[in-house]
SEFIZA-3560 file (N, C-alpha, C; in Angstrom, 3 decimals):
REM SEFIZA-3560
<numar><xx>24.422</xx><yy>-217.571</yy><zz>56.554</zz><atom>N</atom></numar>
<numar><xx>25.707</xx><yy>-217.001</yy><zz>56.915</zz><atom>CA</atom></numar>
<numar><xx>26.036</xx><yy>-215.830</yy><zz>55.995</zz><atom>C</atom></numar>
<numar><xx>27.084</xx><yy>-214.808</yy><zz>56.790</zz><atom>N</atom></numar>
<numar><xx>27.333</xx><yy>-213.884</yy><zz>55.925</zz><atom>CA</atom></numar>
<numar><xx>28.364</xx><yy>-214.033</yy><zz>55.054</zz><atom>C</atom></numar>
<numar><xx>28.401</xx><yy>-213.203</yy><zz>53.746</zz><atom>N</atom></numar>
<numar><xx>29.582</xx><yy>-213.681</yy><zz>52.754</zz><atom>CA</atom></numar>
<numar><xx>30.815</xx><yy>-212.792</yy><zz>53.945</zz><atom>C</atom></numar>
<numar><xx>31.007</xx><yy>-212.113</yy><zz>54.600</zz><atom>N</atom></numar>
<numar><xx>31.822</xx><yy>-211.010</yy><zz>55.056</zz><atom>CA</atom></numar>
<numar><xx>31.502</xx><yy>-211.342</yy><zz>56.525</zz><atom>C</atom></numar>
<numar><xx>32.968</xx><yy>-212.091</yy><zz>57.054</zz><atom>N</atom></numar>
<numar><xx>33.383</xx><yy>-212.458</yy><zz>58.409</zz><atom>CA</atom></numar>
<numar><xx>33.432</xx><yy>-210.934</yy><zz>59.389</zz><atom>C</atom></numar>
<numar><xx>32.874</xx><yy>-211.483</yy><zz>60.569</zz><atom>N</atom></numar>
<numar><xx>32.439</xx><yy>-210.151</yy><zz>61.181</zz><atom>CA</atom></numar>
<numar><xx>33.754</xx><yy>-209.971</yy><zz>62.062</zz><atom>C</atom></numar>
<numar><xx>34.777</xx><yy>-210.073</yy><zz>61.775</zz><atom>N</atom></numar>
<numar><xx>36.256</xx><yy>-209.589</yy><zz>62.183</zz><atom>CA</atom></numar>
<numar><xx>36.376</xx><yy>-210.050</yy><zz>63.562</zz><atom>C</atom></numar>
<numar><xx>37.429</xx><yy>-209.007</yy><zz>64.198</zz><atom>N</atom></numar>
<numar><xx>37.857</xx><yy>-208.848</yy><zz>65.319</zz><atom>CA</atom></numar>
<numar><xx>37.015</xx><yy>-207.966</yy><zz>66.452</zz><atom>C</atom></numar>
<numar><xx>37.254</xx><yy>-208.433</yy><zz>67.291</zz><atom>N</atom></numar>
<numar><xx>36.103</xx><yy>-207.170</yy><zz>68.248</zz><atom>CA</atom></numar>
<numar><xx>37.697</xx><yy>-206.324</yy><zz>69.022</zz><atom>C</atom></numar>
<numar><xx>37.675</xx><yy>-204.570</yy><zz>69.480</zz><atom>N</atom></numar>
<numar><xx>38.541</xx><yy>-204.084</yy><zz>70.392</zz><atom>CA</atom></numar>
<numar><xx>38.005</xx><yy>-203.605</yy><zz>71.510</zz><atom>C</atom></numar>
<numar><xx>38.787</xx><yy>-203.519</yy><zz>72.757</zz><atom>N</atom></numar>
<numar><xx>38.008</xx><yy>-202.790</yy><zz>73.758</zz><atom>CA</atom></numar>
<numar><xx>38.482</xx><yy>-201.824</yy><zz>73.696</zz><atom>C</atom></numar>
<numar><xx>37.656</xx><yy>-201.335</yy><zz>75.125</zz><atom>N</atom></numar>
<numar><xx>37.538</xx><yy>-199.538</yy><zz>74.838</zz><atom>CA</atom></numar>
<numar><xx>39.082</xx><yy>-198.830</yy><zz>74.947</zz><atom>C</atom></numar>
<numar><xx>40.223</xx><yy>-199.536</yy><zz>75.138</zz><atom>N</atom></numar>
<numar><xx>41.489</xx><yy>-199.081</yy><zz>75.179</zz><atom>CA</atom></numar>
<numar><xx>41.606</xx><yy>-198.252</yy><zz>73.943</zz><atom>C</atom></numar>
<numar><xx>41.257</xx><yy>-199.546</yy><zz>73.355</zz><atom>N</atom></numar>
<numar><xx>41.827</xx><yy>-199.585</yy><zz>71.353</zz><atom>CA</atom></numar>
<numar><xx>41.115</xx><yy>-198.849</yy><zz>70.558</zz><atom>C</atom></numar>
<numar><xx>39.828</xx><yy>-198.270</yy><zz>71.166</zz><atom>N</atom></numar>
<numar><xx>38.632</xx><yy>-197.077</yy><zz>70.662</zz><atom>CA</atom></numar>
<numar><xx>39.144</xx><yy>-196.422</yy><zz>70.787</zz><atom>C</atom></numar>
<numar><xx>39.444</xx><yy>-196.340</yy><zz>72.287</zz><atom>N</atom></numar>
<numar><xx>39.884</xx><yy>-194.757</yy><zz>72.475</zz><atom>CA</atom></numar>
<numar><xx>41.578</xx><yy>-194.389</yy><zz>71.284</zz><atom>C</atom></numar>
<numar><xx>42.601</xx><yy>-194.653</yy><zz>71.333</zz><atom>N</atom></numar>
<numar><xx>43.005</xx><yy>-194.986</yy><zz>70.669</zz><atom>CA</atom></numar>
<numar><xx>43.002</xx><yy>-194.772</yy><zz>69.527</zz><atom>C</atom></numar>
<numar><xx>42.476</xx><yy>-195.125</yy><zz>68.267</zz><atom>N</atom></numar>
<numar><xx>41.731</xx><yy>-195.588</yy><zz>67.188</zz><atom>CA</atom></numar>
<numar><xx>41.146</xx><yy>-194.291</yy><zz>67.004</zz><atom>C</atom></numar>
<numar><xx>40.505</xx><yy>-193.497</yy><zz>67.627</zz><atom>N</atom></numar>
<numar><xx>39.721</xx><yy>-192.604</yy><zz>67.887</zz><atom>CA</atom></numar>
<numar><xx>39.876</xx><yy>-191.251</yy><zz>67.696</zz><atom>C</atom></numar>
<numar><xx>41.073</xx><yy>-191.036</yy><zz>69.156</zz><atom>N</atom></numar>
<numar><xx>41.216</xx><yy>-189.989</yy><zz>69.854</zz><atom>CA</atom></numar>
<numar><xx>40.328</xx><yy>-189.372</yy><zz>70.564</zz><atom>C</atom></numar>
<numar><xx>39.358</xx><yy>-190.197</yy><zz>70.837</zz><atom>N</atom></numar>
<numar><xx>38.386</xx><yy>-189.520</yy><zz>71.567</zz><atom>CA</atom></numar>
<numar><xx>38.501</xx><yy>-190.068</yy><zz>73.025</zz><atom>C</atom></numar>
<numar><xx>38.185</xx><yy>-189.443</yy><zz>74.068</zz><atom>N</atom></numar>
<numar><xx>37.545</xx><yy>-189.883</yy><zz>75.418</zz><atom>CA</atom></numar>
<numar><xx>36.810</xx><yy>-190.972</yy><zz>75.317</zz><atom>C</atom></numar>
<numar><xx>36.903</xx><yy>-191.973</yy><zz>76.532</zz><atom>N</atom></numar>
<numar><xx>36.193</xx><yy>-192.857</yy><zz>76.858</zz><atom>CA</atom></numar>
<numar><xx>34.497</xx><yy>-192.258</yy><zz>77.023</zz><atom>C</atom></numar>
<numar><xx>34.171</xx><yy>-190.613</yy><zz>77.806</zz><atom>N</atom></numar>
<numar><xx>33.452</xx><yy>-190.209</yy><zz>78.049</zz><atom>CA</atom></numar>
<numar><xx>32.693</xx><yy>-189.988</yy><zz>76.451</zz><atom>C</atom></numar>
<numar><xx>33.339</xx><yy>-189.694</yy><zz>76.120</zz><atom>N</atom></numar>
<numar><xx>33.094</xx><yy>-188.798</yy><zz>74.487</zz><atom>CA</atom></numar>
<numar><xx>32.160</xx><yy>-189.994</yy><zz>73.727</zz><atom>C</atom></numar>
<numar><xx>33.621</xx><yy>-191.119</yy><zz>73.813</zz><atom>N</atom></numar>
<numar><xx>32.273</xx><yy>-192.268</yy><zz>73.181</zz><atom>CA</atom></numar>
<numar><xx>31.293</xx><yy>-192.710</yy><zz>73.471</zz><atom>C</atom></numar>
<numar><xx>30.737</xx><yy>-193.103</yy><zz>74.723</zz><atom>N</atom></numar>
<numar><xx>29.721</xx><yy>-193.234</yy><zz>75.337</zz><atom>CA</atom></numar>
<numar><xx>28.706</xx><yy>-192.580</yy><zz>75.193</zz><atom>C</atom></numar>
<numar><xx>28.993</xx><yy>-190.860</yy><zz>75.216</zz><atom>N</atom></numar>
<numar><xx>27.735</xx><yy>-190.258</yy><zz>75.091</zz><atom>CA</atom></numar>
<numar><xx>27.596</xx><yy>-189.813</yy><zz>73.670</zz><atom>C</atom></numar>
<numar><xx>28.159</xx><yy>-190.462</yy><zz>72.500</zz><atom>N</atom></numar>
<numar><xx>28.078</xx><yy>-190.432</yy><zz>71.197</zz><atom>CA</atom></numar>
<numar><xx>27.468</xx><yy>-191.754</yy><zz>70.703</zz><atom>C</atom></numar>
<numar><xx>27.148</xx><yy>-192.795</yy><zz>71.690</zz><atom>N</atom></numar>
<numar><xx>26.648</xx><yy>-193.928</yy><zz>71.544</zz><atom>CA</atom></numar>
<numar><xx>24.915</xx><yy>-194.097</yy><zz>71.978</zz><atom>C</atom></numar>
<numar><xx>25.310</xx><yy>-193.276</yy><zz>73.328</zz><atom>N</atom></numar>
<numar><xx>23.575</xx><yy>-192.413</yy><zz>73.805</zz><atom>CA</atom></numar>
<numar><xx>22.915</xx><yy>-191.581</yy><zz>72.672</zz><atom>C</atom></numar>
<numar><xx>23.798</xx><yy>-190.755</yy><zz>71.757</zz><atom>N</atom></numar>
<numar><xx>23.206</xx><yy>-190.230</yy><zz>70.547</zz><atom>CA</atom></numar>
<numar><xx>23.173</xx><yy>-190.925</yy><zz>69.280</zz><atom>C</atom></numar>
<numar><xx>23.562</xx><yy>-192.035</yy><zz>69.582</zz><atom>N</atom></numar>
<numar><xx>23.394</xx><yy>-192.771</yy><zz>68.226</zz><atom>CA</atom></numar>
<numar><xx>24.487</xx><yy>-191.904</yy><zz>67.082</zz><atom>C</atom></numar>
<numar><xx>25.743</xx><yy>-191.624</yy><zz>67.089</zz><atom>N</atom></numar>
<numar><xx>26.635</xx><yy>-190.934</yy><zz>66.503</zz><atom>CA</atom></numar>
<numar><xx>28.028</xx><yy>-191.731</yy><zz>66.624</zz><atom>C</atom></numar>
<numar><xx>27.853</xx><yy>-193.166</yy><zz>67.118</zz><atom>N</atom></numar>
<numar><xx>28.951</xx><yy>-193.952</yy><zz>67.246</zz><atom>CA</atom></numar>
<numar><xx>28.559</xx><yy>-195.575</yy><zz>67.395</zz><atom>C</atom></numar>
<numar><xx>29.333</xx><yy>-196.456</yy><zz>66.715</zz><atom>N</atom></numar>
<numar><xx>28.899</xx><yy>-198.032</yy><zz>66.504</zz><atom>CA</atom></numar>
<numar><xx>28.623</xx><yy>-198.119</yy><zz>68.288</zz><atom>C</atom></numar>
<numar><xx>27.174</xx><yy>-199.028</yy><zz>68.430</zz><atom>N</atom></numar>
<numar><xx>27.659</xx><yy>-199.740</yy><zz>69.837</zz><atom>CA</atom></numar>
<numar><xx>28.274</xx><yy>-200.904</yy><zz>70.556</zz><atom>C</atom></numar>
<numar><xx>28.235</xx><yy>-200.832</yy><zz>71.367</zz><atom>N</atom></numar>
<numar><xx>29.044</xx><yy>-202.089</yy><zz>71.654</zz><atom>CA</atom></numar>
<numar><xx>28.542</xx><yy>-203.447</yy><zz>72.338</zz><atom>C</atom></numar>
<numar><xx>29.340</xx><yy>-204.163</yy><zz>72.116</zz><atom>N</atom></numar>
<numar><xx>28.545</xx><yy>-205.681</yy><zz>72.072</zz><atom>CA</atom></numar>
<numar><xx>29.161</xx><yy>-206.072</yy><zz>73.579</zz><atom>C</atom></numar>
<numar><xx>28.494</xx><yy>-207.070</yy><zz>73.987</zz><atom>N</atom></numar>
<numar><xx>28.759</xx><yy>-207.751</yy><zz>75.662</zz><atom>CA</atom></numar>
<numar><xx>29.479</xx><yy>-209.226</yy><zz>74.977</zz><atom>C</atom></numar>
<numar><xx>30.776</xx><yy>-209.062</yy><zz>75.375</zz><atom>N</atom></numar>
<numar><xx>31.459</xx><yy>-210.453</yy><zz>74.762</zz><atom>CA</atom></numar>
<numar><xx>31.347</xx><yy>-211.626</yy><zz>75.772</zz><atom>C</atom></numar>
<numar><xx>31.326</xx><yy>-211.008</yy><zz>76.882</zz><atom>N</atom></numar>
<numar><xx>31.360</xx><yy>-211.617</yy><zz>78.177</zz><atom>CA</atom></numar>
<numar><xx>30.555</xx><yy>-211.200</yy><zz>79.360</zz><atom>C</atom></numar>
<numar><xx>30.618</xx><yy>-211.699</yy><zz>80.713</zz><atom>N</atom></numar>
<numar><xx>30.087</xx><yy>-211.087</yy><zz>81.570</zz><atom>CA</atom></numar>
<numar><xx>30.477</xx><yy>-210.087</yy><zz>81.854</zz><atom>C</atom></numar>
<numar><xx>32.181</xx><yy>-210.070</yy><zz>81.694</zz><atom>N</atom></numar>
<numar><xx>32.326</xx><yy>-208.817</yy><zz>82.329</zz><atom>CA</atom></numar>
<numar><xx>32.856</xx><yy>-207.622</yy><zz>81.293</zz><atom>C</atom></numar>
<numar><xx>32.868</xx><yy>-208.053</yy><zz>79.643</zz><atom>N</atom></numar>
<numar><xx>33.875</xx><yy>-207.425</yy><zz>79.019</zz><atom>CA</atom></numar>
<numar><xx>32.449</xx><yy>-206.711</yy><zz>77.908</zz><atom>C</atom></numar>
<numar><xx>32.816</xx><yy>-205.684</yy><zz>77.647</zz><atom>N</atom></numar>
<numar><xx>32.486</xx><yy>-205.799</yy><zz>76.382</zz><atom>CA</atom></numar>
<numar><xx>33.384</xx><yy>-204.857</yy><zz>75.309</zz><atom>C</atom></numar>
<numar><xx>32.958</xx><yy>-205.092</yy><zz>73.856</zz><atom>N</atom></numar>
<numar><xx>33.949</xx><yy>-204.549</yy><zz>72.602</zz><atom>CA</atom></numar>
<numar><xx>33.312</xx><yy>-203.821</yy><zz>71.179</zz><atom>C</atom></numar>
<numar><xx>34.132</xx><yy>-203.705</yy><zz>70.736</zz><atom>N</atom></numar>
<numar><xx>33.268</xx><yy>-203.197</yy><zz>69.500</zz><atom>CA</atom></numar>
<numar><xx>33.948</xx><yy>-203.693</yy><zz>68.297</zz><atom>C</atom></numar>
<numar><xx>33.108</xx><yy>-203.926</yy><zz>67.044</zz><atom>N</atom></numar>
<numar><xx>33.353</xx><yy>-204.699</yy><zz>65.652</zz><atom>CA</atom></numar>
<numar><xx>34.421</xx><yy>-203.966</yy><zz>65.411</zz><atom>C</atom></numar>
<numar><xx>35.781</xx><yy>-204.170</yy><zz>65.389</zz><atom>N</atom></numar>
<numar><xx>36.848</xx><yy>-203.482</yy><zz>63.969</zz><atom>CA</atom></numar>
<numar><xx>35.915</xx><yy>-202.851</yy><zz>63.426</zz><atom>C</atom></numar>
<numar><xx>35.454</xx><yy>-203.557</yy><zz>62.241</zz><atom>N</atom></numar>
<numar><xx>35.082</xx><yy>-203.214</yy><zz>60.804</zz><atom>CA</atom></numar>
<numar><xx>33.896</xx><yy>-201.452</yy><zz>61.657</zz><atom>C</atom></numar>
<numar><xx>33.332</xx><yy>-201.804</yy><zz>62.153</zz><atom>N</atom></numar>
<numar><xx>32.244</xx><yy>-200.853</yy><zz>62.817</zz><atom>CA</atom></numar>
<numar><xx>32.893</xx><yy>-199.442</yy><zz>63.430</zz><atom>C</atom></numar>
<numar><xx>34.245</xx><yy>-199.428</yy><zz>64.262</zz><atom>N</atom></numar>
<numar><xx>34.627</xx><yy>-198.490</yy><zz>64.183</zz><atom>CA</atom></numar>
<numar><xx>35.539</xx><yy>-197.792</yy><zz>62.735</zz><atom>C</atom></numar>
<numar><xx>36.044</xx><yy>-198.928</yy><zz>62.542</zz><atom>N</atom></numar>
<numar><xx>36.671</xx><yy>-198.072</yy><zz>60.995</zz><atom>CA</atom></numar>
<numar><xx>35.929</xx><yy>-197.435</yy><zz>59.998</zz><atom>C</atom></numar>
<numar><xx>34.849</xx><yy>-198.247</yy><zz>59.715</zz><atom>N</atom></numar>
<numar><xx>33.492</xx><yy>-197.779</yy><zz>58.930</zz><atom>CA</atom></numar>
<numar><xx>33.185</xx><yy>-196.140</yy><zz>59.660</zz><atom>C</atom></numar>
<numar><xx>33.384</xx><yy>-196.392</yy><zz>60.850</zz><atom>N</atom></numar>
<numar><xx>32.286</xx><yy>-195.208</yy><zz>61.440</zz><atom>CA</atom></numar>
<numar><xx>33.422</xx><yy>-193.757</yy><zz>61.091</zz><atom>C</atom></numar>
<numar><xx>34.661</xx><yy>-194.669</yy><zz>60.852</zz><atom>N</atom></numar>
<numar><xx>35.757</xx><yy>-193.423</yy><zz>61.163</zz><atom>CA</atom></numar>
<numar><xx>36.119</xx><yy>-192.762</yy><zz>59.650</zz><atom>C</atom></numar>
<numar><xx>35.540</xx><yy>-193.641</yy><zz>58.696</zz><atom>N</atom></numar>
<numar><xx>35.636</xx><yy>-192.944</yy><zz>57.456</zz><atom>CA</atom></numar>
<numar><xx>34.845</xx><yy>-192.251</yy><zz>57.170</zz><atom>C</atom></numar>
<numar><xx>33.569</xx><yy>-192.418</yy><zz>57.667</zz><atom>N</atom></numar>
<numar><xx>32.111</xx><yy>-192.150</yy><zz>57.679</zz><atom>CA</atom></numar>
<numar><xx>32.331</xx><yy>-190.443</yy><zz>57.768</zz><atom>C</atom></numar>
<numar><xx>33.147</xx><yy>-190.802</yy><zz>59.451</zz><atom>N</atom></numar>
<numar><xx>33.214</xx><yy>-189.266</yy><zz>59.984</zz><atom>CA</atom></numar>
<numar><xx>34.213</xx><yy>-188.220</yy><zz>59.102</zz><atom>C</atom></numar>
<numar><xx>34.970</xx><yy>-188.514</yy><zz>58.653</zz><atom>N</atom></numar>
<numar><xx>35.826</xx><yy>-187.790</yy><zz>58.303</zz><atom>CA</atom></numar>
<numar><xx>36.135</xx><yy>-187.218</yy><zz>57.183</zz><atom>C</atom></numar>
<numar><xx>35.160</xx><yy>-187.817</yy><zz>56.426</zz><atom>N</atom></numar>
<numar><xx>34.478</xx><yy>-187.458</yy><zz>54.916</zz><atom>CA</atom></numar>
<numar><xx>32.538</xx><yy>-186.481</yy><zz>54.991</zz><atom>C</atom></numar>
<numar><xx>32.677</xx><yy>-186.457</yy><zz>56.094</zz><atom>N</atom></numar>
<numar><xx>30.906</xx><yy>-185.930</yy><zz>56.003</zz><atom>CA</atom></numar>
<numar><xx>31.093</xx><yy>-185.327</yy><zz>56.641</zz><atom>C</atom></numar>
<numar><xx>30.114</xx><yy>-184.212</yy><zz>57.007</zz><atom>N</atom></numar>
<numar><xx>29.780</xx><yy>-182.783</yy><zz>57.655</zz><atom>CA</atom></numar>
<numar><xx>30.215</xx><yy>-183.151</yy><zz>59.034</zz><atom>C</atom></numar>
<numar><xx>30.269</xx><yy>-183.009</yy><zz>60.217</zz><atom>N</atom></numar>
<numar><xx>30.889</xx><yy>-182.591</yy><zz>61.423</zz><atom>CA</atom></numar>
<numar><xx>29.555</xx><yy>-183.145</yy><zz>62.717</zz><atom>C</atom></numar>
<numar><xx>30.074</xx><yy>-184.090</yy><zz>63.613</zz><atom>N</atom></numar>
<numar><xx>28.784</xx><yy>-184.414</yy><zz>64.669</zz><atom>CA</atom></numar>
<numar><xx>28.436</xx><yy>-183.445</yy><zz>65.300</zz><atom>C</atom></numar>
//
């Protein structure tokens, strides 16, 4: 087990959101490997780690430009 609980998962509402980016935007930043991907919670749902977009959003905003 990990020492560090793997949080909350959000859907793509709360990305976008969170973000400011397009639903489109993330997707094809996920095809480039330039954004966390997302997990299948369900059959019909899927989400992404908290911790994975926040990580990704400090990531971005401190380093050179995608």
């Amino acid at each position: 087990m990990s020492d560090t609980p793997i949080g909350r998962f959000i859907g793509i509402e709360e990305v976008v959101a969170e973000t400011s980016l397009s639903r489109s935007t993330i997707y094809r930043l996920i095809a480039r490997g330039k954004f966390p991907r997302n997990v299948q919670v369900s059959e019909q749902r899927v989400a992404w780690p908290e911790k994975a977009v926040q990580a990704w959003k400090s990531q971005r905003f401190s380093g050179p430009p995608i």
